[in-house]
C-alpha positions in Angstrom: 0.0 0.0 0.0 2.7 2.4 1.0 4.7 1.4 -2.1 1.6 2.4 -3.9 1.4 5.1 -2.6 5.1 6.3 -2.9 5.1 5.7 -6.5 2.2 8.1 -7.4 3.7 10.5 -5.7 7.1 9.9 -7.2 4.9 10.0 -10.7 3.2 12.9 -9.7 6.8 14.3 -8.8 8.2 13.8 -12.0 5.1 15.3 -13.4 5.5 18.6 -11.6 9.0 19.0 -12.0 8.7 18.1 -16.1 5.5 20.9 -15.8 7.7 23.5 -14.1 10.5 22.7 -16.6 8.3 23.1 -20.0 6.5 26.3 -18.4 9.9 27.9 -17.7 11.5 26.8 -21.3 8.0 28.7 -22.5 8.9 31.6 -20.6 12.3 32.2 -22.3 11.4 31.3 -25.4 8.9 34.2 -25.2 11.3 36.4 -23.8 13.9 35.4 -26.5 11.3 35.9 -29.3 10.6 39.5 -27.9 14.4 40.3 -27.3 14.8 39.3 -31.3 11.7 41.1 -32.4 12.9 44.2 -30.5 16.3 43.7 -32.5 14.8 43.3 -35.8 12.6 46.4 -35.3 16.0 48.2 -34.3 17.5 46.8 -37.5 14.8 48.0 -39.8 14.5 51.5 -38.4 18.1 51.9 -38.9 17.9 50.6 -42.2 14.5 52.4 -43.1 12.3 49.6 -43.5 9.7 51.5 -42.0 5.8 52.1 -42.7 5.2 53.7 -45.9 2.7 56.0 -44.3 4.2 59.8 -45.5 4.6 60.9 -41.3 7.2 62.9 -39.7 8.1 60.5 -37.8 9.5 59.1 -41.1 11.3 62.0 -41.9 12.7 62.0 -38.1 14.2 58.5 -39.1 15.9 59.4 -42.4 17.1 62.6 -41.3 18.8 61.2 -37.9 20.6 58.6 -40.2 21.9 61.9 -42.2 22.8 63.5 -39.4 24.6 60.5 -38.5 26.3 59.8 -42.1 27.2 63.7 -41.9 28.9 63.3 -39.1 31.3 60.5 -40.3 34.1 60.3 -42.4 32.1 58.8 -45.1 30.7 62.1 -46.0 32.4 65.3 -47.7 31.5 68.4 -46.7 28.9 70.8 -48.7 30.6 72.3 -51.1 28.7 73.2 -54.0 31.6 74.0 -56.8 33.1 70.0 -55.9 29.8 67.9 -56.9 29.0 70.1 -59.9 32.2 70.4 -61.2 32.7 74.3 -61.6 32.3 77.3 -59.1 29.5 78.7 -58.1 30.0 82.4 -59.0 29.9 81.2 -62.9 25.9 80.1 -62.4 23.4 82.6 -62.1 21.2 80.7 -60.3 21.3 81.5 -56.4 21.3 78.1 -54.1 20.0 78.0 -50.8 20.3 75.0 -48.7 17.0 73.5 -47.8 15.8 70.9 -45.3 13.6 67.7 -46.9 10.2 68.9 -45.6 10.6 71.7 -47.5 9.9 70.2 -50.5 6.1 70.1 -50.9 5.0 66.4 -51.8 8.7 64.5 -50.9 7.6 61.8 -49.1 4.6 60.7 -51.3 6.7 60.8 -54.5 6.9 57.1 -56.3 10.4 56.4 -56.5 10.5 54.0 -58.4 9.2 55.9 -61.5 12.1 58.0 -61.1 14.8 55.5 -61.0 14.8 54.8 -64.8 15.5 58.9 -65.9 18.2 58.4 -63.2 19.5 55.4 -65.1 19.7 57.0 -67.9 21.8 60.3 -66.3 24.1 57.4 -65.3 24.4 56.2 -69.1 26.4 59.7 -69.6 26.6 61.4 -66.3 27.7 64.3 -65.4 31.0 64.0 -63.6 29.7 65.0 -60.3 26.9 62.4 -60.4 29.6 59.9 -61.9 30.7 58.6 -58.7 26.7 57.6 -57.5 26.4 56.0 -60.4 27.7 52.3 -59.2 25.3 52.8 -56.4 22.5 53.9 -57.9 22.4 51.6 -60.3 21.5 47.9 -57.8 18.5 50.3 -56.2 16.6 49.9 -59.6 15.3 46.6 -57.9 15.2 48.2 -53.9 11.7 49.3 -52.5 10.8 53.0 -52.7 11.8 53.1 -49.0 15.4 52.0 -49.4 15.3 53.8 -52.9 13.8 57.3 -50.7 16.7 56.3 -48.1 19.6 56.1 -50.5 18.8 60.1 -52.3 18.2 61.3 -48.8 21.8 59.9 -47.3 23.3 61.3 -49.9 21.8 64.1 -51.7 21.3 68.1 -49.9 18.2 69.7 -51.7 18.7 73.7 -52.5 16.7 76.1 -53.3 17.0 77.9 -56.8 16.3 81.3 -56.5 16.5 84.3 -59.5 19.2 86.8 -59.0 17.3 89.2 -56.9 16.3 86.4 -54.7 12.8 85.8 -56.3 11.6 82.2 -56.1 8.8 82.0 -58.3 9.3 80.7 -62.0 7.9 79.8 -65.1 6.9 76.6 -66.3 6.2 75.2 -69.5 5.9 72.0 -71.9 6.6 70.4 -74.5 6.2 66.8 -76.4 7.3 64.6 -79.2 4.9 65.2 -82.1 3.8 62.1 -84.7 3.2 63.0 -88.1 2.8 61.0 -91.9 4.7 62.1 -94.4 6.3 61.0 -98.0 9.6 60.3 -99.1 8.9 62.4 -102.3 7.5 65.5 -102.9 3.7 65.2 -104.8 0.3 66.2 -103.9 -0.4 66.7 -100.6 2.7 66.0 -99.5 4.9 69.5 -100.5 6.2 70.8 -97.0 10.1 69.6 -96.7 11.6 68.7 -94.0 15.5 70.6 -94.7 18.6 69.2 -93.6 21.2 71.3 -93.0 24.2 72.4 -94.9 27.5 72.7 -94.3 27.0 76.3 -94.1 24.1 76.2 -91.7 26.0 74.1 -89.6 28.8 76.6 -89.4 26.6 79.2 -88.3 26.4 79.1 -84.7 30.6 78.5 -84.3 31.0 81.6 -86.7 28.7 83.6 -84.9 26.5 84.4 -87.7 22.8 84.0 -89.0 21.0 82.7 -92.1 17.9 83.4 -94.2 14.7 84.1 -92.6 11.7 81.5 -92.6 10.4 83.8 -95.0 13.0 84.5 -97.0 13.6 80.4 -96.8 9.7 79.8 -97.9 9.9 82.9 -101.0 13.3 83.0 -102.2 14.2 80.5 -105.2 18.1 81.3 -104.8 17.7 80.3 -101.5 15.3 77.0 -102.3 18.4 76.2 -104.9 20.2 75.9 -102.0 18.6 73.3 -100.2 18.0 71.1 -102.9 18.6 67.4 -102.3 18.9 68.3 -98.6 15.2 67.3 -97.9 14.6 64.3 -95.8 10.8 63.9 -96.3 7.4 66.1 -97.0 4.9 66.8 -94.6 1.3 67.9 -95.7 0.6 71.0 -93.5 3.6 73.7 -92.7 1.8 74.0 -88.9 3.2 70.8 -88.3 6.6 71.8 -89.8 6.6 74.5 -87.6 5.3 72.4 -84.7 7.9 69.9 -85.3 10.5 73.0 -85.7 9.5 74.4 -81.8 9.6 70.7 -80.5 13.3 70.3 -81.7 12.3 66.2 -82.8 9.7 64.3 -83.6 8.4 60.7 -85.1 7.5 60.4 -88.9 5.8 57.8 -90.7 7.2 58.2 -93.8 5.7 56.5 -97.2 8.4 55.3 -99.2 8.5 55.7 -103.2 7.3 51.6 -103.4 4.3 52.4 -101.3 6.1 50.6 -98.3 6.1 53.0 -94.7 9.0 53.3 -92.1 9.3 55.3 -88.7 11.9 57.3 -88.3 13.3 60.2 -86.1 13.4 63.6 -87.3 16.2 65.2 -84.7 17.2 69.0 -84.0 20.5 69.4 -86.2 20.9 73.2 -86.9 19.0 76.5 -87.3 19.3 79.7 -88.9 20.0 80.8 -85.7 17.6 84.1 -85.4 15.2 84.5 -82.4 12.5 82.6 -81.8 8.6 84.1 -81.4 5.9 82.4 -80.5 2.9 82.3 -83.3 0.5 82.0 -80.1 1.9 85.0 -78.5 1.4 86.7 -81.9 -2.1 86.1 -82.0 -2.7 86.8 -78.3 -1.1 90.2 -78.6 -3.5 91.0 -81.4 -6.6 90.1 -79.7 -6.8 87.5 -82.6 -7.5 84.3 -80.6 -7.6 83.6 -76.9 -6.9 80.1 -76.7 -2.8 79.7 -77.7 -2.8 76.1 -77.4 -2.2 74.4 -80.9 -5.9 73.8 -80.8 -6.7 76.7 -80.8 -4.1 77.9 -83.2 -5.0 75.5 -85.7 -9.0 76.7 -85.0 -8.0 80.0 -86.2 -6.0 78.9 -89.2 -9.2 77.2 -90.1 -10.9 80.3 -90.4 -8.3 82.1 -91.8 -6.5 80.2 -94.3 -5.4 82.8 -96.4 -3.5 84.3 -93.6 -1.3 81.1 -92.7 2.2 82.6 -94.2 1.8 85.9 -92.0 1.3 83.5 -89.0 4.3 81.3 -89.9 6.4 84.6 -91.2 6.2 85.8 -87.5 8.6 83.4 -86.4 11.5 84.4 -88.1 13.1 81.2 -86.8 13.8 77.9 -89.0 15.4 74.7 -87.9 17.3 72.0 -89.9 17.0 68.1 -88.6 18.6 65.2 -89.5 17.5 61.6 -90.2 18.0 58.8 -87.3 16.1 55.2 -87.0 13.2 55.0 -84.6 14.6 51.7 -83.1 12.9 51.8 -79.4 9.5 52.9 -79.6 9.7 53.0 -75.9 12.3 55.5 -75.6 11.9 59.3 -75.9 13.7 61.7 -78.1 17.2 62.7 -76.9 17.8 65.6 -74.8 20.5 67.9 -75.1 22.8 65.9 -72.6 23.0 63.2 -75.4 20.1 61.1 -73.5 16.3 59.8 -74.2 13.6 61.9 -72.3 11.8 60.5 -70.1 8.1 61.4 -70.5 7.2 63.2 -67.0 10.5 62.9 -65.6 13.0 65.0 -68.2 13.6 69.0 -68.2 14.5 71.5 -70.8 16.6 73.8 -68.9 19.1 77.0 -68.8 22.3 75.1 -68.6 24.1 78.1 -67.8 21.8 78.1 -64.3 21.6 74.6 -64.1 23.4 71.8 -65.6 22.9 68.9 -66.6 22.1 65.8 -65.1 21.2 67.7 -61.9 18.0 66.2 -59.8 15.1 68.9 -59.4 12.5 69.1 -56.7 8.9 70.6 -58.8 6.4 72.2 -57.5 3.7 73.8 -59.7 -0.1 74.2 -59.4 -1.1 75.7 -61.9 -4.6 74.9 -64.1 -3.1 72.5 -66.5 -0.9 69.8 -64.1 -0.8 69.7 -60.2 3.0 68.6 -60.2 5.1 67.8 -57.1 7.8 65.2 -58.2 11.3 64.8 -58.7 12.9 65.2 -62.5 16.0 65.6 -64.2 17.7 68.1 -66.4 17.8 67.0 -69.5 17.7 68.8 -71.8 17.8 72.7 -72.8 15.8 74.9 -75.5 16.3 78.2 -77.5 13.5 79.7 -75.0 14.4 78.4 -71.5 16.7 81.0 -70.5 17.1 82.0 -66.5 17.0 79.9 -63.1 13.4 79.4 -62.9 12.7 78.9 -65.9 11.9 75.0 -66.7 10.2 73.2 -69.7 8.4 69.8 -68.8 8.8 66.8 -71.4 5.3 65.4 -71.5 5.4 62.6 -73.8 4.5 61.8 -77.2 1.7 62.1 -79.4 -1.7 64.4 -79.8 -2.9 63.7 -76.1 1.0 65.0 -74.9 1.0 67.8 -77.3 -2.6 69.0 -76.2 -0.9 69.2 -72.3 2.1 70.6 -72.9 0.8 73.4 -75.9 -1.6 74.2 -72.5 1.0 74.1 -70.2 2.4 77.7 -68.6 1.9 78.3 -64.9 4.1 79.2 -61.9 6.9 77.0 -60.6 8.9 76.6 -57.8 12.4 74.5 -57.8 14.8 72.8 -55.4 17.8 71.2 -56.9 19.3 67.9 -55.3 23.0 68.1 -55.1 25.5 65.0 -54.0 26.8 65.5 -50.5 
């Protein structure tokens, strides 16, 4: 009986000493997962791996990290005439150093649209921006967060300000037009598109200037010239002259056998006198009030026999030459020798701001609502000053309809490498 007795209780022993054991191997393994959990939360704050929600608290993160990165030797000091590769005093833009949450919109911008116009400044970059290059490059497959991380660690946004200190600018747009035209001149088809001669070419090295667009359009001497320098006909001089403002553009050209191609008309040359705007021309005369290319096309319409003395205004005429259309995808190239990115490229005054360099847009005007993150580009005859910018839309009738729309204030903060 007593034996009985002895060995329940010894079971029983075993029992509550096994119980004890497993409840205490429970309680550390609950403390250990909440000891790892705390150190993987430590790790992704450090690293940025936080919640996408746009908070300060976000901004708090990144910018400690800076604060942190400035403070090492990893990072070189400011210094402004260093990352873009000449002094300051020979831009006329002014730069003032700005903090991230001054830029309206920064931490809802999608990234990852961005990263292939930055891809494509690292094709031919600048030589400041040569050096990110190798590290911008592996983010093309990071998350926006890491992606948001990697320009905040290592970029310093600056405002651009005019040279009286004024901060609002201009904006504007432009596009890559589509047209049909033929190879050969015949009915319907008797607007050439001119390539340039070795003259014209000479023109802006010589410091001289050419034939009007009028004398160009009247004078047989001149036509004699150009002979055997046309590269296709278009059916309607407004969309020479539309393709003449956009610097390039995408024909589907009609071969003499019937068969069609695409190909690229590109800026080569121009007579190089000033530009003026047909719309403004109109506008000044009370003639239209609507200087989109609808609308300019609306009044041509009705006034058909007053098409010369539209074109005629614009004294300016620009040559093109020939290239393949062999990525669809892929925009015209800029002036730094790179496609645009539709949405993402800038015509700018590279005397103010050069090439390559990240910009900060804000605009909200009528036409777009537009706080994102773009690149220079690209310049243009009329883009002159430091706020002055002129948006690549895209291509086609829908992008042309935006940009011939598009002029409304603007406000710019360029990114510069730490």
């Amino acid at each position: 009986m007593f034996k009985g007795i002895k060995t329940r209780c010894y079971g029983m022993t075993i029992f509550s000493w096994c119980f004890i054991l497993s409840l205490h191997l429970i309680l550390c393994s609950c403390s250990s997962v909440q000891k790892r959990s705390d150190a993987s939360n430590q790790t992704v704050n450090e690293t940025n791996h936080i919640s996408t929600n746009p908070t300060i608290g976000r901004a708090s993160t990144i910018e400690k990290y800076i604060d942190k990165k400035q403070n090492s030797s990893l990072t070189a000091p400011n210094n402004l005439s260093t990352p873009l590769g000449t002094s300051v005093e020979s831009l006329k833009a002014r730069w003032i150093a700005s903090t991230w949450d001054e830029l309206p919109g920064w931490y809802q911008e999608s990234l990852p649209q961005v990263w292939a116009a930055l891809l494509m400044s690292c094709d031919q970059p600048a030589s400041w921006l040569a050096n990110l290059c190798p590290l911008i490059k592996p983010l093309v497959i990071a998350d926006e967060q890491e992606q948001r991380f990697f320009l905040m660690s290592h970029f310093q946004p600056y405002k651009i300000l005019g040279q009286a200190g004024e901060s609002g600018g201009l904006l504007t747009g432009y596009y890559e037009p589509v047209f049909s035209a033929s190879r050969i001149k015949k009915p319907g088809f008797e607007v050439p598109i001119y390539m340039p001669t070795d003259e014209i070419l000479s023109l802006k090295s010589n410091h001289s200037r050419w034939y009007s667009r009028q004398e160009i359009d009247k004078s047989e001497f001149v036509q004699k010239n150009l002979i055997g320098r046309e590269i296709a006909w278009l059916a309607d001089p407004v969309d020479l002259l539309i393709l003449q403002i956009q610097g390039s553009g995408r024909i589907n050209v009609m071969e003499p056998d019937g068969s069609k191609k695409w190909i690229k008309a590109v800026y080569a040359a121009s007579n190089e006198l000033p530009y003026q705007s047909v719309g403004r021309y109109l506008l000044d005369r009370g003639e239209i009030t609507d200087a989109s290319w609808s609308g300019i096309k609306a009044w041509i319409n009705k006034n058909p026999l007053r098409v010369n003395e539209l074109m005629w205004s614009n004294p300016r005429y620009v040559f093109f030459r020939e290239e393949p259309l062999k990525d669809p995808s892929l925009g015209p190239k800029g002036a730094q020798g790179i496609p645009l990115t539709a949405g993402r490229s800038v015509a700018v005054d590279p005397q103010n701001i050069p090439y390559g360099t990240p910009l900060w847009l804000f605009s909200d005007g009528p036409t777009l609502q537009l706080k994102r993150l773009v690149l220079a580009h690209d310049t243009g005859n009329a883009i002159v000053g430091p706020l002055r910018a002129d948006y690549f839309v895209g291509t086609g009738t829908e992008a042309g309809e935006i940009a011939g729309r598009l002029k409304q204030n603007l406000n710019m903060w360029a990114l510069l490498p730490r």
